[in-house]
C-alpha positions in Angstrom: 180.5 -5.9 148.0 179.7 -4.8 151.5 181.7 -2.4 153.8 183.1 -3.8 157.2 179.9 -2.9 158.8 177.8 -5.0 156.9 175.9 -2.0 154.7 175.4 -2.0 151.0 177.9 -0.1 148.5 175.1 2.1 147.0 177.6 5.2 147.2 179.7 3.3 145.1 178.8 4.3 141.1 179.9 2.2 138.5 181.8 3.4 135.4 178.7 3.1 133.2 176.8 5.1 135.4 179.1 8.0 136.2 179.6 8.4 132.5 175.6 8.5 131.8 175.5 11.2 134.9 178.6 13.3 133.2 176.1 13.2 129.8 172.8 14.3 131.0 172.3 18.3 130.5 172.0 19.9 133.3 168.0 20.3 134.2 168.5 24.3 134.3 170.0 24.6 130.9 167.2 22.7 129.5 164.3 25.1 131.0 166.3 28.2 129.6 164.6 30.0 126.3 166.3 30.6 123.5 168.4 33.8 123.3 167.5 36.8 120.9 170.5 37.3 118.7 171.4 39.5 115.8 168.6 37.3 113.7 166.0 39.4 115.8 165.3 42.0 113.0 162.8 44.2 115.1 165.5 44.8 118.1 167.1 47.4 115.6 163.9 49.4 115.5 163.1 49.2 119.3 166.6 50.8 120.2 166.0 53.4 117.5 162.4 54.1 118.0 163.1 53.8 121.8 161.3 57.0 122.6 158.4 56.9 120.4 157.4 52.9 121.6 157.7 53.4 125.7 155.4 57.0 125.6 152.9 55.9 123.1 149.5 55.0 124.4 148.9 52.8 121.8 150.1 50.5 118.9 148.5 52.9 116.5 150.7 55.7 117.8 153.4 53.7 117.0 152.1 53.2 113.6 152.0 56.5 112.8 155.2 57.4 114.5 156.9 55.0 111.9 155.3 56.6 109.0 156.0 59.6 110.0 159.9 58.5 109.5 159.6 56.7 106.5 158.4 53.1 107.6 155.9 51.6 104.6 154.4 48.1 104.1 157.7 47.2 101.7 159.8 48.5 105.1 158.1 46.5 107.2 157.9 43.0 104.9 162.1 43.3 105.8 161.4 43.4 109.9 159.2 40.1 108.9 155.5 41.9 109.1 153.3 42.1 106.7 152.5 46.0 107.5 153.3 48.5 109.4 150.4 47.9 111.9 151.8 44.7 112.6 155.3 45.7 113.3 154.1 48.7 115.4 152.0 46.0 117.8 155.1 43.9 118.1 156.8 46.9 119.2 154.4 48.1 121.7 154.5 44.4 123.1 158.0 44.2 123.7 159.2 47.4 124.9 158.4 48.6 128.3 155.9 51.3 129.0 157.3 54.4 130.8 156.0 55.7 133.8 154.4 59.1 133.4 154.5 60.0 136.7 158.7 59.7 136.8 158.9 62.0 133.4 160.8 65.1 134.7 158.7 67.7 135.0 155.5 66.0 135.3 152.3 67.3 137.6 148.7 67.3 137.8 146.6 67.4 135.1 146.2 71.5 133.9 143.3 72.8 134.1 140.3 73.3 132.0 139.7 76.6 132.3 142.7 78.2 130.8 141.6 75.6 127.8 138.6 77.5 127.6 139.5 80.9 127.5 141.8 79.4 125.0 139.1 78.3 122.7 137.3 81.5 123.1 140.8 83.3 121.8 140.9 81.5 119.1 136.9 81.6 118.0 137.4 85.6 118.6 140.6 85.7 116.2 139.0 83.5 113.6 136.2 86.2 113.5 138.7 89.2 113.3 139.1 88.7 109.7 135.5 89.4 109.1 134.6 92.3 111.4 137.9 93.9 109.4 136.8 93.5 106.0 133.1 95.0 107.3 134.9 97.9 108.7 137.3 98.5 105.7 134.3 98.2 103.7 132.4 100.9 105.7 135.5 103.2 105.8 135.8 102.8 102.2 132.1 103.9 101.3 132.3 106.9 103.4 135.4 108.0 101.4 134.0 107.8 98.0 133.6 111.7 97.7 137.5 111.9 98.8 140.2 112.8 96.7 141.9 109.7 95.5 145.3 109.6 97.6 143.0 109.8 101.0 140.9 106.9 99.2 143.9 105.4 98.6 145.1 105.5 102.3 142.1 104.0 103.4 142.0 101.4 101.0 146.0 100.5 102.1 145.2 100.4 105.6 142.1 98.4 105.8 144.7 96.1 103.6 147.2 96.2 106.1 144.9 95.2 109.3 143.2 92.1 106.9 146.2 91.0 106.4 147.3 90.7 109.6 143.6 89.4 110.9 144.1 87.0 108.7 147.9 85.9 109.8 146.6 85.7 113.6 143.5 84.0 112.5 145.6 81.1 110.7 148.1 80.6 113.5 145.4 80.0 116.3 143.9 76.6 116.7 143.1 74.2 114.1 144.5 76.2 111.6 148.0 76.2 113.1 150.6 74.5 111.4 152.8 71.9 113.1 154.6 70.5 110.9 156.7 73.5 109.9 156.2 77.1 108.2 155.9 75.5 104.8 157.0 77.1 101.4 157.9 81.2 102.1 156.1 81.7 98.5 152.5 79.8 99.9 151.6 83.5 101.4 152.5 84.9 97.7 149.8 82.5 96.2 147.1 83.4 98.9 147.5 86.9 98.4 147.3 87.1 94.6 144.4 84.4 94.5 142.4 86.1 97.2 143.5 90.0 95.3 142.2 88.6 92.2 138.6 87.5 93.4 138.4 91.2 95.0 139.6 93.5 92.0 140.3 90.9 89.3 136.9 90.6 87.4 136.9 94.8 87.2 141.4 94.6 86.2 140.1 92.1 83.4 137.0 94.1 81.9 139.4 97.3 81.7 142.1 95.4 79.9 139.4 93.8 77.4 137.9 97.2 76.6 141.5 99.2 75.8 141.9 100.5 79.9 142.5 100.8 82.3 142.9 104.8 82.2 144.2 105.1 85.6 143.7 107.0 88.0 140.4 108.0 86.3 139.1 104.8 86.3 138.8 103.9 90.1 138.9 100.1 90.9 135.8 98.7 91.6 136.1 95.8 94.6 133.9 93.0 94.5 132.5 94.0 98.2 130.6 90.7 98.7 132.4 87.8 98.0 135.6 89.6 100.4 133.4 90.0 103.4 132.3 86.6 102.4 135.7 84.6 102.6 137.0 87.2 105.4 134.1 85.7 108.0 134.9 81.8 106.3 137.8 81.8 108.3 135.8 80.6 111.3 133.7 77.9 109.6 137.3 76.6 107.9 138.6 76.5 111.6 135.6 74.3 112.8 135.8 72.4 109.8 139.4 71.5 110.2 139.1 70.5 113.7 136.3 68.3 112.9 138.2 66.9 110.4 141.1 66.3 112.7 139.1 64.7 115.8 137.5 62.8 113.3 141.2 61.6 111.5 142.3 60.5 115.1 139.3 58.5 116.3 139.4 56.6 112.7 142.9 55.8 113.1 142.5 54.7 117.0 139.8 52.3 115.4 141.3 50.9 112.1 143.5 47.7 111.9 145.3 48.4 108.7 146.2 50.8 106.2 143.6 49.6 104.0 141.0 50.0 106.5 142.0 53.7 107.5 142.2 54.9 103.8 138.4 53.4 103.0 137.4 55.6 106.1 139.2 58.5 105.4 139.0 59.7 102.4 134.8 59.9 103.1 135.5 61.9 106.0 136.9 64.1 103.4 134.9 64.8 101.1 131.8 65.6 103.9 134.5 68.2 105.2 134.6 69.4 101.6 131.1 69.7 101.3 130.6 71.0 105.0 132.8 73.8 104.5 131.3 74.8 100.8 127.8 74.8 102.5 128.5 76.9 105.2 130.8 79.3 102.8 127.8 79.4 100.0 125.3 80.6 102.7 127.9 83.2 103.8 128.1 84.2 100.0 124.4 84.5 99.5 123.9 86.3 102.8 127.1 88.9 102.2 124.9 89.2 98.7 121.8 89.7 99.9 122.8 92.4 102.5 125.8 94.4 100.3 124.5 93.7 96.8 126.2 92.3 93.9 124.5 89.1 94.3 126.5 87.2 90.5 126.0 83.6 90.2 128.9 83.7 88.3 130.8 86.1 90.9 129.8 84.2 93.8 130.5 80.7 91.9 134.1 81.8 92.0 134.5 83.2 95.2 133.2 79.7 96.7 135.3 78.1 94.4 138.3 80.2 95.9 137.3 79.5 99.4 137.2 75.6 99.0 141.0 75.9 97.3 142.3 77.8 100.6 140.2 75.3 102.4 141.8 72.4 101.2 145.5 73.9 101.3 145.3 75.0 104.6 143.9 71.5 105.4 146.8 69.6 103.7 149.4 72.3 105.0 148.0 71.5 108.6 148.2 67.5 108.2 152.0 68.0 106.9 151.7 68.5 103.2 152.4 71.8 102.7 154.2 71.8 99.3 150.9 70.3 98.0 148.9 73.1 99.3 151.2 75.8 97.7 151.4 74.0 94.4 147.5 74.0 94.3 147.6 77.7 95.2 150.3 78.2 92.5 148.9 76.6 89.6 145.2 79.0 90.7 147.3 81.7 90.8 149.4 81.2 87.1 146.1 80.6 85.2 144.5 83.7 86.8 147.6 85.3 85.5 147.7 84.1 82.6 144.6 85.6 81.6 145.6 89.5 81.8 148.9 88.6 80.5 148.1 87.1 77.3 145.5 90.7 76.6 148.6 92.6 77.4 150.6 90.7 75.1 148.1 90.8 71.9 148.7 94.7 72.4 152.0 94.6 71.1 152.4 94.7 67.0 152.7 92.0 65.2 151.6 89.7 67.9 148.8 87.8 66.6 145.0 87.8 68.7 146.1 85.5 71.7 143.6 87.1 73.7 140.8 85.6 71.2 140.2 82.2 74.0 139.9 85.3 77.1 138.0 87.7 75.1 135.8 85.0 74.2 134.8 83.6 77.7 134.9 86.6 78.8 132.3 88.2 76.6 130.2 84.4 76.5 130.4 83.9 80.2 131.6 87.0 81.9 135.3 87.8 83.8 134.5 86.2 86.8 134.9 82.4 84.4 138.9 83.5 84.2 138.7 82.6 88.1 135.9 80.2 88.9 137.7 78.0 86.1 141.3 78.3 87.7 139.8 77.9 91.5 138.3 75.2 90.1 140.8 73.0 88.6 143.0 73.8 91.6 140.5 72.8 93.8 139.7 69.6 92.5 143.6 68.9 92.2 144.0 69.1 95.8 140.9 67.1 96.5 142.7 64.3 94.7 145.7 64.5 95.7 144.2 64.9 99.7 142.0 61.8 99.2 145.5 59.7 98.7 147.9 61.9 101.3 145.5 62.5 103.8 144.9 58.7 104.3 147.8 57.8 105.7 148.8 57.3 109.4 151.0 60.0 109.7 149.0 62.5 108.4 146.7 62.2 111.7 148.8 62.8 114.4 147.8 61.8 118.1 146.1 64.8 119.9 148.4 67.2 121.7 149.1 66.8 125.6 147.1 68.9 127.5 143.8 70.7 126.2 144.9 73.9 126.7 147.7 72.8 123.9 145.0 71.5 121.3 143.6 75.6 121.0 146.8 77.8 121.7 147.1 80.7 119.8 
């Protein structure tokens, strides 16, 4: 058909054809991705975890952010992952990075030098301990003509200022906890382990041989092994930070929970064995300068040290109940030992003493404590080999260097 004109009717569409147009999708449509809906399982998790997935620098921050709430391999096998490295990587994918320089609050770069004289702070407080327990030593000696209350005194205030070294010395640098104060009784343990290895050895003798007949019978403090652990404060603190800078450049580099576990748990035990070197030479050279240079004496102070060691080290990495159970368990067997000589005293109690008396007399006092540090010890080295080798237990490094050594 034509028009009057003479042109084709090309304008004209058939009814086959005009139904075949009103068919076709539209080309738009086609191009468009599927949509996300509630069968996206990880969406959840990015709205929760919102915070945590736009700062972190990495997906291995993320990864230990999740633990740190709760998120295991059987967690992430739900979200359809086979860990929770591979979920933490799909998050870091998908949710958008925030801009550091539009955080409130956010300026140059602080400087190094306050992280310096921060350091130095905290290497000057981990020392304190030490140069107290000399000086308490010293005032001590020069009072042993004194009647006994000014002895007394003296003994009560070089206490008092160890104490408190001590306290500052913990709560500066490496040593700090940040995860929490930790069980109120975990100071308890410390004192009664560390009063043990100082007057304990002389409290037991006494006991086994009818005393003590106080206040005759002055106690007699184990000097050595106190000045000993007093300066092993600062190798712990160098320890522990090696430790921790170690922890985080394992967990930057492993791909899996398997993988960070195998290269934990010998990082360790060279801690371990770090720290009991450089508390043995402190033992033998405390020894050789203030006398009382025991095998057996100085076997259990080093066996004490490596117990607070550990605890503070599992307290730090956010297992404190751990570390106080380990301290607890030294401290009720070095009890128990006194307690049970006490108790045969009574009449008609049989000998339960005969196992204390026995060691005591085969061995010598100081086994009561080098057999409880000991057992505790190696408790907490297990149980540390299997906490410590998880993700959340190495936490990314603190903002900041002056941050990483506040008091």
């Amino acid at each position: 058909m034509t028009t009057p004109e003479g042109g084709a009717t090309g304008a004209v569409e058939t009814p086959g054809e005009a139904r075949a147009d009103r068919a076709a999708p539209p080309r738009k449509d086609a191009a468009r991705p599927p949509r996300r809906g509630p069968a996206d399982p990880v969406r959840m998790l990015m709205h929760r975890h919102q915070e945590l997935c736009a700062h972190a620098v990495d997906a291995l921050e993320i990864a230990a952010g999740l633990e740190a709430h709760g998120v295991t391999d059987r967690t992430a096998a739900r979200f359809r992952h086979r860990d929770v490295f591979s979920l933490a990587e799909e998050l870091y994918a998908r949710v958008p990075r925030a801009d550091p320089a539009a955080a409130p609050g956010a300026g140059p770069p602080p400087a190094t030098a306050p992280a310096r004289r921060s350091r130095t702070v905290c290497g000057a407080l981990h020392l304190l301990p030490g140069a107290v327990c000399v000086a308490a030593a010293a005032a001590l000696a020069s009072v042993t003509t004194a009647p006994p209350a000014v002895r007394t005194a003296v003994g009560a205030s070089g206490l008092v200022l160890l104490a408190l070294a001590v306290r500052l010395g913990v709560r500066s640098g490496p040593l700090r906890l940040r995860h929490g104060t930790g069980p109120r009784t975990a100071g308890l343990w410390v004192a009664w382990t560390a009063g043990y290895a100082v007057y304990g050895d002389w409290l037991l003798g006494q006991l086994l041989a009818g005393g003590p007949d106080l206040p005759p019978a002055a106690p007699r403090a184990a000097v050595a092994p106190a000045v000993a652990l007093a300066f092993a404060l600062a190798p712990a603190a160098g320890c522990a930070h090696w430790f921790t800078v170690r922890g985080r450049r394992v967990l930057a580099a492993s791909r899996g929970l398997g993988e960070l576990a195998a290269r934990v748990r010998p990082l360790l035990l060279a801690v371990t064995l770090l720290f009991l070197g450089a508390l043995v030479a402190l033992l033998l050279g405390a020894a050789a300068v203030l006398g009382g240079g025991d095998p057996l004496v100085l076997g259990a102070a080093a066996a004490l040290g490596v117990l607070l060691f550990l605890a503070r080290l599992l307290a730090v990495h956010g297992f404190p109940e751990a570390a106080a159970t380990g301290l607890a368990s030294a401290a009720a067997l070095e009890a128990v030992a006194p307690a049970l000589v006490l108790i045969a005293r009574l009449p008609g109690v049989p000998p339960v003493d005969a196992p204390v008396a026995a060691l005591a007399t085969t061995v010598g006092p100081a086994a009561v404590p080098a057999v409880a540090c000991t057992a505790a010890a190696l408790g907490l080295l297990i149980h540390g080999l299997r906490a410590l080798t998880g993700a959340c237990a190495h936490w990314p490094a603190p903002s900041g260097p002056a941050e990483a050594h506040r008091p």
